[in-house]
C-alpha positions as CSV (number, residue, x, y, z in Angstrom):
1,X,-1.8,42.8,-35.7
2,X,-5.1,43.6,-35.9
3,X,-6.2,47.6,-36.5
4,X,-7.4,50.1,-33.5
5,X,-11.0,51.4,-34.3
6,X,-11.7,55.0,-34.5
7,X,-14.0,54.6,-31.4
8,X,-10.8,53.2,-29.4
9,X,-8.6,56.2,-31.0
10,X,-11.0,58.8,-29.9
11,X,-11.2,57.6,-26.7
12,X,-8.1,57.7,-25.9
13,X,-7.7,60.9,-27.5
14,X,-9.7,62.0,-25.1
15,X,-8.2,60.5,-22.2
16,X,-5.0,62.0,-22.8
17,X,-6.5,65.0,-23.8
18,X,-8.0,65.6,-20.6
19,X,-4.3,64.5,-18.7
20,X,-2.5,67.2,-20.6
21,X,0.4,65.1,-21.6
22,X,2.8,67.1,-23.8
23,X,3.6,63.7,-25.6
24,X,0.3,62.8,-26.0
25,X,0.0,63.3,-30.0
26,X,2.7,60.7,-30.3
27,X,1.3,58.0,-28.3
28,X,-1.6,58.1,-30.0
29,X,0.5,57.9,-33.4
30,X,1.7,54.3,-31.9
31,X,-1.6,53.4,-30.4
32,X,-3.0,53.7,-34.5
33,X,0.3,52.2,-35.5
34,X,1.0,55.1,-37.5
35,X,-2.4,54.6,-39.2
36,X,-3.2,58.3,-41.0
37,X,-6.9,56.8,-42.1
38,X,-7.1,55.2,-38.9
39,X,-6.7,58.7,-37.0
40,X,-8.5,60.4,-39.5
41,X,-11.7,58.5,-39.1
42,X,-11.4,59.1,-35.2
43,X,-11.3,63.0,-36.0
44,X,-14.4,62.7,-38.1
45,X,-16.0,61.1,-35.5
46,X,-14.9,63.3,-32.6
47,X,-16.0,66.9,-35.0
48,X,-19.2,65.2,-36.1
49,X,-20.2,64.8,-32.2
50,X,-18.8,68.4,-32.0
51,X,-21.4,69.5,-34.7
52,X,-24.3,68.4,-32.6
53,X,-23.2,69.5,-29.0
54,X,-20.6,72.3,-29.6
55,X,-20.3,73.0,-26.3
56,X,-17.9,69.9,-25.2
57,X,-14.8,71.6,-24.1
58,X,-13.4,67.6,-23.4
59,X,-14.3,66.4,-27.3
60,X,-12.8,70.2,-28.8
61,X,-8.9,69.3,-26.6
62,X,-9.7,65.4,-28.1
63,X,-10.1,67.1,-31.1
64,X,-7.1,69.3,-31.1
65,X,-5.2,66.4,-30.1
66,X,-5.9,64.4,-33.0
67,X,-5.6,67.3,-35.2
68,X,-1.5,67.7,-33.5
69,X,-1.0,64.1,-34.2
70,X,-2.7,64.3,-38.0
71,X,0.2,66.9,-38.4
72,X,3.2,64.8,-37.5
73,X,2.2,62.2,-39.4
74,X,3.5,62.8,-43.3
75,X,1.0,62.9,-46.3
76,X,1.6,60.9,-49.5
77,X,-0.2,62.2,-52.3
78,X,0.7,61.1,-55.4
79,X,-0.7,62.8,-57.5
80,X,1.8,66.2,-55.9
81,X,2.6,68.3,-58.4
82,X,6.8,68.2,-57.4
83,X,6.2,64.3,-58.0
84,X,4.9,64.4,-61.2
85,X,7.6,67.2,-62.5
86,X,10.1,65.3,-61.8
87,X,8.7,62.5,-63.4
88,X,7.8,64.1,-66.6
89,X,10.5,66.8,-66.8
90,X,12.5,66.7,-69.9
91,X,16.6,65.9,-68.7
């Protein structure tokens, strides 16, 4: 299945943004197909329009938007400190 582009994610980001759906976050979670770089490229997009006309009240609740579903989706770093303790711990 081929991915969504961050153009597509923001906007529907800001479709739903501007309907106020309180399940909006998650729907666009399954429209990236769970895709954290997908939806973090479409919040750089939407805050670098924001940098050059801060006064879109539509592209800041897009942005807030993406920014709620950013947070439900889990972060894998590798490199977390808990990870490697319990890697190199001594039994």
């Amino acid at each position: 299945m081929p991915s969504v582009t961050a153009d597509a994610i923001a906007l529907e980001a800001a479709h739903l943004a501007h309907d106020r759906d309180p399940a909006a976050a998650d729907k666009l979670i399954a429209i990236a197909n769970g895709d954290r770089e997908a939806l973090e490229a479409a919040r750089d997009q939407v805050a670098a329009h924001l940098h050059a006309q801060v006064d879109d009240w539509e592209a800041t609740a897009a942005l807030t938007l993406l920014n709620r579903a950013l947070a439900r989706i889990p972060r894998v770093d590798p490199l977390d400190w808990r990870e490697r303790w319990s890697r190199h711990r001594k039994p």
